[in-house]
TORNU-529980 format. One line per field, with one value per residue (C-alpha): residue number from 1; residue in one letter; x, y, z. Coordinates in Angstrom, 1 decimal. Layout:
N
seq <- NUM | ...;
type <- A | ...;
px <- X | ...;
py <- Y | ...;
pz <- Z | ...;
//
This chain:
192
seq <- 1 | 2 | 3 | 4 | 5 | 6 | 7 | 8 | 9 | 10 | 11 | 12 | 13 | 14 | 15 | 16 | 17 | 18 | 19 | 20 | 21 | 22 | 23 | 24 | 25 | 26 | 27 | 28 | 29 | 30 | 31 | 32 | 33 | 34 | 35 | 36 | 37 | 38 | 39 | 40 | 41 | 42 | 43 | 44 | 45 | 46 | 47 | 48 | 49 | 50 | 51 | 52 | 53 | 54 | 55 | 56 | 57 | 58 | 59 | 60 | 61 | 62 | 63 | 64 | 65 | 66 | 67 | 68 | 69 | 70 | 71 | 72 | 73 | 74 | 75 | 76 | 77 | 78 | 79 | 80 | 81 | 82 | 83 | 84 | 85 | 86 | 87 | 88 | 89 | 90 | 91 | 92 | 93 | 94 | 95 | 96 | 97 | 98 | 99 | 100 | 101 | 102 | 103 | 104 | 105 | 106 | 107 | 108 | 109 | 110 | 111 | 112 | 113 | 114 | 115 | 116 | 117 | 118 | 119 | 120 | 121 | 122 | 123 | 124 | 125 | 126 | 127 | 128 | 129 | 130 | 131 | 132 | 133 | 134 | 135 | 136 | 137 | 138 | 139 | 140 | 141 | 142 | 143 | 144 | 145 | 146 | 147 | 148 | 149 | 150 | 151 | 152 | 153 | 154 | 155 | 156 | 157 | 158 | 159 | 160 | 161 | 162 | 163 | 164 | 165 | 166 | 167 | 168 | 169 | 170 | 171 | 172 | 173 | 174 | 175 | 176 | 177 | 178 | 179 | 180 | 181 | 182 | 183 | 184 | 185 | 186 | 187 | 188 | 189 | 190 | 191 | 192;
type <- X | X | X | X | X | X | X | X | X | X | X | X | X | X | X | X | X | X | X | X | X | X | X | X | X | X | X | X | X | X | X | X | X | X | X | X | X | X | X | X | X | X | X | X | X | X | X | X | X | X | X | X | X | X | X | X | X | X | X | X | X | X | X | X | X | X | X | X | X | X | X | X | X | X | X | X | X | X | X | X | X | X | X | X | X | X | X | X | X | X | X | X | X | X | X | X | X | X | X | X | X | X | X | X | X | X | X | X | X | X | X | X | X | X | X | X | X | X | X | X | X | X | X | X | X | X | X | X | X | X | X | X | X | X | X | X | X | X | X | X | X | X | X | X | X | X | X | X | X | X | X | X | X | X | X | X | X | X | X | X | X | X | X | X | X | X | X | X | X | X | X | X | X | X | X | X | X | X | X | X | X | X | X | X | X | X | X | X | X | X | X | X;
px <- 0.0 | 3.3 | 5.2 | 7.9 | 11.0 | 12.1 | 15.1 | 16.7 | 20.2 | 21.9 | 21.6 | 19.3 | 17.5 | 14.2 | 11.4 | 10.6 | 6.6 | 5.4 | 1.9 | 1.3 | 4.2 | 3.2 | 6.5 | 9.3 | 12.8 | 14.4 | 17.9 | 19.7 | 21.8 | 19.6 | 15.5 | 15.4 | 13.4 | 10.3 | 7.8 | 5.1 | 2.5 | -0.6 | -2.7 | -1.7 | -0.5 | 2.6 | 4.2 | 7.2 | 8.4 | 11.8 | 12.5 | 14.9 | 14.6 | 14.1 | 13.3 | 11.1 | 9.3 | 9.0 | 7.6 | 5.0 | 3.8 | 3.9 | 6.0 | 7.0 | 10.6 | 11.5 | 10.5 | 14.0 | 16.0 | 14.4 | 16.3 | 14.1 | 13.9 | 12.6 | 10.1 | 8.7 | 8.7 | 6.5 | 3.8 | 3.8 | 1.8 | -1.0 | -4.2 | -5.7 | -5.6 | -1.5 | -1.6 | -3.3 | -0.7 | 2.2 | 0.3 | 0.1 | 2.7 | 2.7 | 4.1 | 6.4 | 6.8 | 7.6 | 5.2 | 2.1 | -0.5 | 0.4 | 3.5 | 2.1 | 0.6 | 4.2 | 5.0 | 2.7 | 2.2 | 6.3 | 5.4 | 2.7 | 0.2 | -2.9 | -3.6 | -6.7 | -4.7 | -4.6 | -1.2 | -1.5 | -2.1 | 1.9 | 4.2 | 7.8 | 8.7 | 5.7 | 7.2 | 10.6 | 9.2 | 7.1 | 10.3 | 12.8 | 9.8 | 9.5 | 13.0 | 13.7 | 10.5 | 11.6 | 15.2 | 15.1 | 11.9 | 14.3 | 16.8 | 14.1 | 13.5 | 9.6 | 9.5 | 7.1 | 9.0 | 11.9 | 10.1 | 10.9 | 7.2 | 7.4 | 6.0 | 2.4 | 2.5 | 2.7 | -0.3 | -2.8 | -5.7 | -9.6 | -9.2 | -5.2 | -3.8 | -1.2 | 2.3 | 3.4 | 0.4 | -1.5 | -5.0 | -7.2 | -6.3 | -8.9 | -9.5 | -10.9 | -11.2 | -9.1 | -8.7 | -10.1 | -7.5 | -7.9 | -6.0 | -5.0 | -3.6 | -3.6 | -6.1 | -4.3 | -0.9 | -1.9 | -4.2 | -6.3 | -5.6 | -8.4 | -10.4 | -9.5;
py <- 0.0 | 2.3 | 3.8 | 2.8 | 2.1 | -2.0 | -2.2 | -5.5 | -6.4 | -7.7 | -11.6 | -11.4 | -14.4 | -12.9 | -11.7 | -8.5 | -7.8 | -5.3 | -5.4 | -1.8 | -0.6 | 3.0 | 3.5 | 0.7 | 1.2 | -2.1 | -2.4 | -5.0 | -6.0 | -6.5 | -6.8 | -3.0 | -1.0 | 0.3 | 2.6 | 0.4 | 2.6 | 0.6 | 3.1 | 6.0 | 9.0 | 8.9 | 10.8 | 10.5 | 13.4 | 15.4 | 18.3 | 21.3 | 22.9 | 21.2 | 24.4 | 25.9 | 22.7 | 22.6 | 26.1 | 25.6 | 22.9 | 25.4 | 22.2 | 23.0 | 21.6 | 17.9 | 17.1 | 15.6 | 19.3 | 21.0 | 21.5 | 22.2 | 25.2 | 25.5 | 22.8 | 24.8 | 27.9 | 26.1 | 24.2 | 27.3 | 29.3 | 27.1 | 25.6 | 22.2 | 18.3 | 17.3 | 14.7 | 17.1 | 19.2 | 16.9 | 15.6 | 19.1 | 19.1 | 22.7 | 22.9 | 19.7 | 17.7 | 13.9 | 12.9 | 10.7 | 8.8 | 5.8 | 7.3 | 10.3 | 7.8 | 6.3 | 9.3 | 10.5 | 6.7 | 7.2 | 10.7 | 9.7 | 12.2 | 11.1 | 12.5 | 14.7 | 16.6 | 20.6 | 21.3 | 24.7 | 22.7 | 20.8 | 22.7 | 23.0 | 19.2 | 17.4 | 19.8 | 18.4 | 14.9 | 15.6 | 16.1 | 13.8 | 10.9 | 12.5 | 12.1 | 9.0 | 6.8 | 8.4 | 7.9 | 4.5 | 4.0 | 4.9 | 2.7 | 0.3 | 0.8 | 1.5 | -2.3 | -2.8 | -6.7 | -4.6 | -2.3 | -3.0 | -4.9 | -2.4 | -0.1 | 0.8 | 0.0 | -3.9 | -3.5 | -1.3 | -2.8 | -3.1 | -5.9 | -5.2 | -4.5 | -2.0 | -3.6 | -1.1 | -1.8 | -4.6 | -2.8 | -2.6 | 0.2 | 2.8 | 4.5 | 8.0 | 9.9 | 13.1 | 15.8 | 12.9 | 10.3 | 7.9 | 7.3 | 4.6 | 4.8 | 3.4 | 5.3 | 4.1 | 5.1 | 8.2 | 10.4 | 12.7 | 16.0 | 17.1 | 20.3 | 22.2;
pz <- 0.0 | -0.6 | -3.7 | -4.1 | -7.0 | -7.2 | -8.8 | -10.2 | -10.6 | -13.0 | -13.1 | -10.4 | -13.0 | -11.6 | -13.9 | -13.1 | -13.4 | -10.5 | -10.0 | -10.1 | -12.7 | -13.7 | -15.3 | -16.2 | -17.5 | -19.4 | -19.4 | -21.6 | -19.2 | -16.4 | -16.1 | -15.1 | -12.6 | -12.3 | -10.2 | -8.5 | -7.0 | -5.8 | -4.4 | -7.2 | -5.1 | -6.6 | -9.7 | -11.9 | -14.2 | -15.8 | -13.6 | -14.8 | -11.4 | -8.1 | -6.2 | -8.4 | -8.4 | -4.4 | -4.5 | -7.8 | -5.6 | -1.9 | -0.4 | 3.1 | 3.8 | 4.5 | 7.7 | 7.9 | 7.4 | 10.4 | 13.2 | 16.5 | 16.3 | 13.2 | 13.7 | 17.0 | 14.6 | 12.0 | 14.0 | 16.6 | 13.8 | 13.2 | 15.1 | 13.8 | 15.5 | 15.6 | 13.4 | 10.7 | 11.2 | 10.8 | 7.6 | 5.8 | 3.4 | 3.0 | 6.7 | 6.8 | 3.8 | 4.2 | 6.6 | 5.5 | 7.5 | 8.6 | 9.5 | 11.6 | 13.4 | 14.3 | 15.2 | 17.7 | 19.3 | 19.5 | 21.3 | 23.3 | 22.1 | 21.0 | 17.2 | 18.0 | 20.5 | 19.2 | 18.1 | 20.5 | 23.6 | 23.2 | 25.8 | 25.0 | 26.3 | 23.7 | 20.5 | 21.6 | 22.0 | 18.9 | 17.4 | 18.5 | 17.6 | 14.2 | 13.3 | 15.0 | 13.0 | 9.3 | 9.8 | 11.1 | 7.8 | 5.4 | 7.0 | 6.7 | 3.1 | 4.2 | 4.5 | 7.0 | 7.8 | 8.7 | 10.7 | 14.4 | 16.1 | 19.0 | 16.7 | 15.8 | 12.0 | 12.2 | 15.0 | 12.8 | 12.1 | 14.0 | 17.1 | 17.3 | 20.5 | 21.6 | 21.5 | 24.4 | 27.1 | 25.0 | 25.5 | 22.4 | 19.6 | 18.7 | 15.1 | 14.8 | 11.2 | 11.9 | 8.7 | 6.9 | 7.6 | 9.8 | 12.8 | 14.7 | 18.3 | 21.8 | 24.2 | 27.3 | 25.8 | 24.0 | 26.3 | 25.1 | 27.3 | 29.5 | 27.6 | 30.5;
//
């Protein structure tokens, strides 16, 4: 349920048909590559110009370049459930659903939480969670066998359980999406 490029070696003696291909590049040497995008979010084109690209498109920088600071800065200015935040590409690109929800679970802060209620110590946690979970996915190769089962993602699903606490995991529809998290672990704060 991911984008993502498979490439094949050369003599890798595998035939290489992805079930999704949008776009495929043969090689004579080797069966090739190609972009397999189930669920179609994905795009593939020539760019002259990276940066004009990113700002024809209002991108918001990779969640991955922020430093702290910056990250305080950007969700500081804006009102909205956190997870809807974190999702809004215009803000923070690089962060999509199921791995919002990795984030916040990692934070502790339940998704329908407003951003403006997060003190100093949940932005840091916010944060240090947000760059911990895409680091170690990219080290991962977004291959959800390789992600560690302490984690949320291999846990999603109606009738899971919480691989912290093992208490049941609760869905909510939150800027459209829907989330999935632990009640017990992730506490809604009071509306206080």
């Amino acid at each position: 349920m991911r984008s993502r490029w498979e490439v094949r070696g050369y003599g890798s003696g595998v035939l290489f048909e992805p079930a999704f291909h949008v776009f495929q590049i043969l090689f004579e040497a080797s069966p090739g590559a190609a972009f397999d995008d189930q669920r179609q979010f994905g795009q593939i084109g020539l760019l002259r110009d990276v940066d004009e690209f990113l700002k024809e498109r209002e991108l918001g920088p990779d969640a991955l370049d922020l430093g702290l600071g910056e990250f305080r800065k950007i969700v500081g200015k804006h009102r909205g459930a956190v997870k809807s935040v974190l999702m809004n590409q215009r803000l923070i690109s690089g962060i999509g659903n199921i791995y919002a929800d990795e984030i916040l679970f990692r934070a502790r802060i339940h998704p329908a939480t407003q951003i403006a209620r997060l003190n100093d110590t949940a932005l840091t946690k916010l944060f240090r969670a947000t760059h911990y979970v895409l680091e170690r996915a990219i080290t991962a190769r977004a291959n959800t066998n390789q992600i560690p089962k302490s984690w949320l993602l291999p846990h999603r699903g109606k009738g899971r359980k919480c691989p912290r606490c093992g208490k049941r995991l609760e869905s909510a529809t939150i800027g459209g999406r829907t989330a999935w998290f632990c009640p017990h672990c992730q506490k809604r704060p009071s509306k206080s």
